[in-house]
Structure formats: C-alpha cells, structure tokens
C-alpha positions in Angstrom: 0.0 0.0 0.0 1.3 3.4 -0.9 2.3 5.8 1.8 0.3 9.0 0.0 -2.9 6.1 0.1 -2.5 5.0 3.3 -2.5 8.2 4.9 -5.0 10.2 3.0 -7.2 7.4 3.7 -6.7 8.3 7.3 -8.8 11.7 7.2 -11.9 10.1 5.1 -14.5 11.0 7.8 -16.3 8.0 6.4 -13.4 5.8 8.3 -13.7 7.4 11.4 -15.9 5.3 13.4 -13.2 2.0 12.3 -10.5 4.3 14.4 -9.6 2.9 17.7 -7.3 4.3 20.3 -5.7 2.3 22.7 -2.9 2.7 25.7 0.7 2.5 25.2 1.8 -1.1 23.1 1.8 -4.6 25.1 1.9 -7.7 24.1 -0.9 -7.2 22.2 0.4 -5.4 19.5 3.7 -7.0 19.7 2.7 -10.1 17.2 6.4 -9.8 15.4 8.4 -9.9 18.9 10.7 -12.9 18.7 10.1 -15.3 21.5 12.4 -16.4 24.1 14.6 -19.1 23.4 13.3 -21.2 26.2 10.1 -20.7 24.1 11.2 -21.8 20.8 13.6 -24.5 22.9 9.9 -26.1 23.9 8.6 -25.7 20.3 11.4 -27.7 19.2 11.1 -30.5 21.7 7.0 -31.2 20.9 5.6 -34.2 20.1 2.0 -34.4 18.2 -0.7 -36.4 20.8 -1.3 -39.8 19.2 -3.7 -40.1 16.4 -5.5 -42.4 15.5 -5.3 -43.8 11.6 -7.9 -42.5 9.4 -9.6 -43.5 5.8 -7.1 -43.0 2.7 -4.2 -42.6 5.0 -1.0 -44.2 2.8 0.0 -47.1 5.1 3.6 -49.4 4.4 2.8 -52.2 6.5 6.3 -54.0 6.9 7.1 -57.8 8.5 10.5 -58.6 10.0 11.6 -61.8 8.2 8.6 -62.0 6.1 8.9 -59.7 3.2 6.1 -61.7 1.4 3.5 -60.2 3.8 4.9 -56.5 3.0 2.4 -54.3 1.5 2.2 -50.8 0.5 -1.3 -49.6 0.4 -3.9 -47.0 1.0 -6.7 -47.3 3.7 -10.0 -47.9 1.8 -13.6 -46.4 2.5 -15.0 -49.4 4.9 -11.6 -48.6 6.8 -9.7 -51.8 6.0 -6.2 -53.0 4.3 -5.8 -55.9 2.9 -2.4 -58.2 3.9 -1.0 -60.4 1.7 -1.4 -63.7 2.5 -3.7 -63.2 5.9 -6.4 -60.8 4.7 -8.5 -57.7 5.2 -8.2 -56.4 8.1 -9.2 -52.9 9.7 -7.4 -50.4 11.0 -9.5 -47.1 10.8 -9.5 -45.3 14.4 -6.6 -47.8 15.8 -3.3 -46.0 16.3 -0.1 -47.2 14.5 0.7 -49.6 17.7 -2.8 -50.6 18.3 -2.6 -51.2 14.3 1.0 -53.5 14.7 -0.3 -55.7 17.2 -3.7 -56.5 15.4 -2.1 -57.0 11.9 0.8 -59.2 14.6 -2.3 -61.1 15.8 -3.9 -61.7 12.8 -0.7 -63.1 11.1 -0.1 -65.4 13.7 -3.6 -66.6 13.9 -3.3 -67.9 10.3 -0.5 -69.6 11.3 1.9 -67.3 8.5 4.7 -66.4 11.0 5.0 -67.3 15.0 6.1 -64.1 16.9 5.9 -61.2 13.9 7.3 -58.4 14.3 5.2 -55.3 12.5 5.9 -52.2 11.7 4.0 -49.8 10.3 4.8 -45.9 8.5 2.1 -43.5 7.5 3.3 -42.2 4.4 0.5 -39.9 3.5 -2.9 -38.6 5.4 -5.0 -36.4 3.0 -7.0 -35.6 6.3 -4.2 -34.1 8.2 -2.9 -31.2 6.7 -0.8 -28.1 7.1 -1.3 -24.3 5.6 1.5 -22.6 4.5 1.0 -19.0 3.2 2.5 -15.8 2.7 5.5 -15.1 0.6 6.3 -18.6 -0.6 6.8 -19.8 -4.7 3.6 -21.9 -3.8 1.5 -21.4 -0.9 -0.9 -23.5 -0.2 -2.6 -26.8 2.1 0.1 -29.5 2.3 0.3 -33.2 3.9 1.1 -33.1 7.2 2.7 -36.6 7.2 5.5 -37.1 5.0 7.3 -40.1 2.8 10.2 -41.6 4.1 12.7 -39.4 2.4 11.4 -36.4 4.4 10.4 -37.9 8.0 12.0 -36.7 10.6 11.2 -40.6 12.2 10.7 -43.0 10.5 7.9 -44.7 11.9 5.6 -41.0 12.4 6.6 -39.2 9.0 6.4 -35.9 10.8 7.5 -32.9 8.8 9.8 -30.1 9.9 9.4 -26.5 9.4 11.7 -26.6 6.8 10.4 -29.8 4.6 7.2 -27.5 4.6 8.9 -24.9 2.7 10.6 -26.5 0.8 7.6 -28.2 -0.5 6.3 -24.7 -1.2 8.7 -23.8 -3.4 10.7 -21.9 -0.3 10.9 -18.3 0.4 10.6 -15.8 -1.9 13.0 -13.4 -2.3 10.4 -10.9 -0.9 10.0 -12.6 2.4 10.8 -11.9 5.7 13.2 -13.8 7.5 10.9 -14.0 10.4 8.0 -16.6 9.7 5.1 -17.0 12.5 3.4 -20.3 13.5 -0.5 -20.8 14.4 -0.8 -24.2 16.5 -4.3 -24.6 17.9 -3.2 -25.5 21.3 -1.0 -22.6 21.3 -2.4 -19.4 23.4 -1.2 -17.3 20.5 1.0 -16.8 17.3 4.7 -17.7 17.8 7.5 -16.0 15.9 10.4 -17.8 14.7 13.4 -16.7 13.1 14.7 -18.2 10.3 17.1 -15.3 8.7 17.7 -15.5 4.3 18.3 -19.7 4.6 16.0 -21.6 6.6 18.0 -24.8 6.2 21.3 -23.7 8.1 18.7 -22.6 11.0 18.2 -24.3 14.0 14.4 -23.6 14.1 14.4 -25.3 10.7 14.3 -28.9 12.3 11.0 -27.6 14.4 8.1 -30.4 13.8 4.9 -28.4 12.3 1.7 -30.8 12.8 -1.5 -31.3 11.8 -3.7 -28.1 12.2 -0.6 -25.7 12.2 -0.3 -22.6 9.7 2.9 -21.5 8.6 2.9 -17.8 7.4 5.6 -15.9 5.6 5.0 -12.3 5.7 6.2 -9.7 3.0 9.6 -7.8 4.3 7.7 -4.4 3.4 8.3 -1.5 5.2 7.0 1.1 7.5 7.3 5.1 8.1 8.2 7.4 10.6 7.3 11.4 9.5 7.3 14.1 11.7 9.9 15.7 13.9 12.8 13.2 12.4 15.7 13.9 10.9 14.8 12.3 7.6 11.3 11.0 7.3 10.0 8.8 4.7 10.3 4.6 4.4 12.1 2.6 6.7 13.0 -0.9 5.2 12.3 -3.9 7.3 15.0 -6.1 7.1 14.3 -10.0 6.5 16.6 -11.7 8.9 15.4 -9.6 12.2 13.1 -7.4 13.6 12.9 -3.5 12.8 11.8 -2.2 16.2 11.0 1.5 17.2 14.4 2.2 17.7 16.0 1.3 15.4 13.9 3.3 12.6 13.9 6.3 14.4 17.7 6.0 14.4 17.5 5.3 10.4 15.2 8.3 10.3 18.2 10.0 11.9 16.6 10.4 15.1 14.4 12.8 17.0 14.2 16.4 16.6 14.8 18.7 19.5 11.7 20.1 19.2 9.8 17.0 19.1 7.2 15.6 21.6 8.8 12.0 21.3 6.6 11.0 24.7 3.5 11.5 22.6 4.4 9.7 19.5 1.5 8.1 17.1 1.7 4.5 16.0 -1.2 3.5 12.9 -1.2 0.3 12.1 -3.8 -2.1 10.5 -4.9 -4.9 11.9 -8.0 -6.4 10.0 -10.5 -3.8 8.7 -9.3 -1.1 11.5 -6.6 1.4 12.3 -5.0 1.2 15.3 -3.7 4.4 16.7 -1.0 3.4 19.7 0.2 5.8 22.3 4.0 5.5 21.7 6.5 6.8 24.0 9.7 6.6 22.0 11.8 9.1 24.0 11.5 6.5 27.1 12.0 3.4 24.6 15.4 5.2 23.3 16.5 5.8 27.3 15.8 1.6 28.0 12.9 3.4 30.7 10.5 0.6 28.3 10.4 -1.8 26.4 11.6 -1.6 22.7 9.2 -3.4 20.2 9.2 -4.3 16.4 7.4 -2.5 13.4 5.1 -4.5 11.1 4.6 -3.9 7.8 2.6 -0.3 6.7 2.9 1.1 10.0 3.3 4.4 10.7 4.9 6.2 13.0 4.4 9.8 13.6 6.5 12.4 15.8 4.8 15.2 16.6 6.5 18.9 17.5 6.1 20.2 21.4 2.9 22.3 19.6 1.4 19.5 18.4 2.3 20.5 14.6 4.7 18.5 12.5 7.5 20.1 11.0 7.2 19.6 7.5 9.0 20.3 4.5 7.3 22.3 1.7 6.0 20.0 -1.1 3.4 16.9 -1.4 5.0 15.0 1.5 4.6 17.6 3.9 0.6 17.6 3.2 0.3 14.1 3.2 2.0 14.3 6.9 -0.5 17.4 8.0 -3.7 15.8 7.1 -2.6 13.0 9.2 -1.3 15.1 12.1 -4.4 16.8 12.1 -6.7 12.9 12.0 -4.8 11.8 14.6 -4.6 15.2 17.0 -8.8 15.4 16.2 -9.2 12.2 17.7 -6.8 11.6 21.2 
C-alpha cells in the first residue's frame, strides 16, 4: 500500500468510526516480537498427541523376516487393508501400535509367521494437513505426514518447518526472514526466526503438525514522519526485527523540538486502524520496552505544539492531514 494512500485514507471522515485508540503497546500489538529461546527450545522439543489412523491414509505395512507379507497400500472407504497372505483387516480409528499388534495377531492366527514383528509408517494422510501462506513460490494446504525421504522418524513421517517450505517452493525473495506459526493448542501466534536460509537454522528442524499454519510475511516497510531527521520509508530487514528504535535512528533520530513522549503509531490490523500511544523518548533511554514495526505502519512524531514540522512539497501535506486525524481524535 502506498504511503500518499495510506494516509489520505486516514482523514476520510467516512473511516472514522473504524479508528480505535488504545494505551501504550503490550503484548498485544507485539505479534512480530521474537520469543524467548526457552520458548522456541519447547517448540522444538514437541511431540504431536497420538492419532488415530484414518480412511485414505497411505500405510507401508512391513514384517520382519517375512517380506512376502509386506504391502504398500492405502486405507480404503469401509476402513480396511488388505495383507497379503492373511487378509482384510481394519485399522480405521486404531493408532499405528494398536494397528502392529492387530495385523501381529492376525498373522499369527493364520499360522503365516509365530512371533511377527510389525511395523507400520504412515506415508501420506489427505485428512491431516498443514497451511502454509505468505511469501512462498507456492503457498498453499500440504500433507502433514510425509514419505520416508522427508520424516524426521521414521515410523511418524512428521515434517519439519523446513520440509514444509521446501515443499512450497521456499521463500521468496520478498519474504521476511521471520515466519510466525499458528498451533491450535498454542495461546497465540509464535515468531520464529529463520534469517535469508531456513536450512542452516536451528528452528528449521521444528516439527509443524497437523492443524498448524505457517505464514511468511512480506519484508515491506514502515514510516516514521514528523519531527525526524529524515522521514519517509524505513525498510524492514528479513533476517530480524525492525523495532522502534532502530527506525527512528535510520530516520536519523528525533528532533529537538519534538514531543517523542506522545508519538503516534497506525497500524492495521483487520479492517481497522489502530492508533497506539508510543513513548519513543522513554524506549530510546531503555525506561520501556523496545518493540518491532510491522509492515505499513506508521509512526508519527509530533512537535512540542502539536504541529509536525514539514518540508514544503506533497510529503509535507500528506503528513499534516494525518497530524491533524490523529490530534482530532486523542
């Protein structure tokens, strides 16, 4: 979205009631912050709770000593396989040891080996899938079990962050380096940082599971106008957060005349603007926490008076007609 857009769109009265004004940031409005490493450490060490087979799942059913009674074979609609040698069996709703011992019972009950040993791999489940959207060659819903060639175990076939984006295409030039995770039985999105290559990563070995969306945002950019050195576009780098900070600094810094306690952020989130209380002069002293920009936000710096300092020309009347939305409605 185009800065002149964005912020003209700001002062449509029509857009008014969609404003909301809210106290200084929290974790609330912090979506981008990397988490902790004990965090991500967690992540890392999950296991997926046991599920049970389903119909269509891609099941290799293998014998030790017996290769004859090896099969390779989907899971049809009455929720059966079919072993060589010993028969149909089924298998829908058991769990891949609950599935072992009863094709190991049934093989020993038609006499074909005396103490088999079973193992089974789930190859492929159409049913349990994973999203993965965003700035990828091919986004899209993908398997959440994977062949052996790509299982981080080889009896569960669980994929890793990095098998998932490889099997969308991988990241797109245009995409950040921080990619967010959506588990279900997560309290909230988890950030994890992944830099220009993924694979030499530690986070890239994280297990995704069934349920879980991987989104890759655009790198984009944000703004900080007002009493700045230089204001204008502030490029969000890929491989790590751009927090307050560090744009102001790129912006050259604050102004001595400006009212850095009372800065403005705007940001989107959904159908709304946000407008955040931002103390920046107290987040430049360490006095609180430092937090990082998403992409299209805005950060304004007013002067002492409550009047940007502009430049002459079509910037600076862009930047009034959003000092004066934002002053109109504390």
């Amino acid at each position: 979205m185009k800065l002149s857009t964005l912020l003209l769109a700001l002062v449509l009265p029509t857009t008014l009631s969609a404003q909301t004004v809210a106290p200084a940031p929290t974790v609330s409005i912090q979506p981008s912050k990397i988490d902790s490493t004990a965090e991500l450490a967690q992540l890392m060490q999950a296991s997926e709770t046991v599920v049970p087979i389903e119909k269509y799942d891609l099941l290799s059913v293998r014998v030790v000593g017996a290769d004859e009674l090896a099969v390779r074979t989907r899971v049809a609609p009455d929720g059966g396989i079919d072993i060589p040698l010993a028969g149909h069996i089924s298998v829908v709703g058991l769990t891949v040891e609950q599935a072992q011992q009863a094709i190991a019972n049934l093989i020993r009950e038609k006499n074909l080996v005396l103490s088999p040993g079973v193992t089974i791999e789930v190859l492929d489940s159409p049913g349990r899938t994973i999203t993965v959207s965003g700035e990828v060659v091919k986004p899209g819903v993908y398997p959440a079990a994977g062949d052996a060639s790509l299982s981080t175990t080889a009896t569960s076939g669980v994929r890793t962050l990095s098998q998932l984006l490889s099997l969308a295409g991988g990241l797109k030039d245009t995409a950040s380096g921080i990619v967010t995770l959506v588990r279900p039985s997560l309290p909230g999105p988890v950030s994890i940082p992944l830099g220009t290559d993924p694979n030499r990563q530690i986070y890239a070995s994280l297990p995704v599971f069934a349920g879980d969306e991987i989104r890759v945002a655009h790198v984009g950019q944000a703004y900080v106008i007002g009493a700045v050195g230089k204001q204008g576009a502030v490029p969000l780098k890929n491989y790590s957060p751009t927090t307050i900070s560090q744009a102001v600094s790129v912006s050259g810094g604050v102004g001595f005349e400006a009212s850095a306690n009372s800065a403005r952020l705007v940001r989107i989130q959904g159908d709304k603007r946000v407008v955040t209380v931002v103390h920046v002069r107290k987040i430049l002293s360490g006095k609180e926490p430092d937090f990082a920009l998403q992409n299209d936000d805005i950060l304004y710096i007013p002067t002492n008076k409550g009047k940007a300092a502009l430049k002459s020309g079509a910037a600076g009347i862009i930047v009034s007609l959003a000092s004066l939305y934002i002053y109109a409605n504390p």
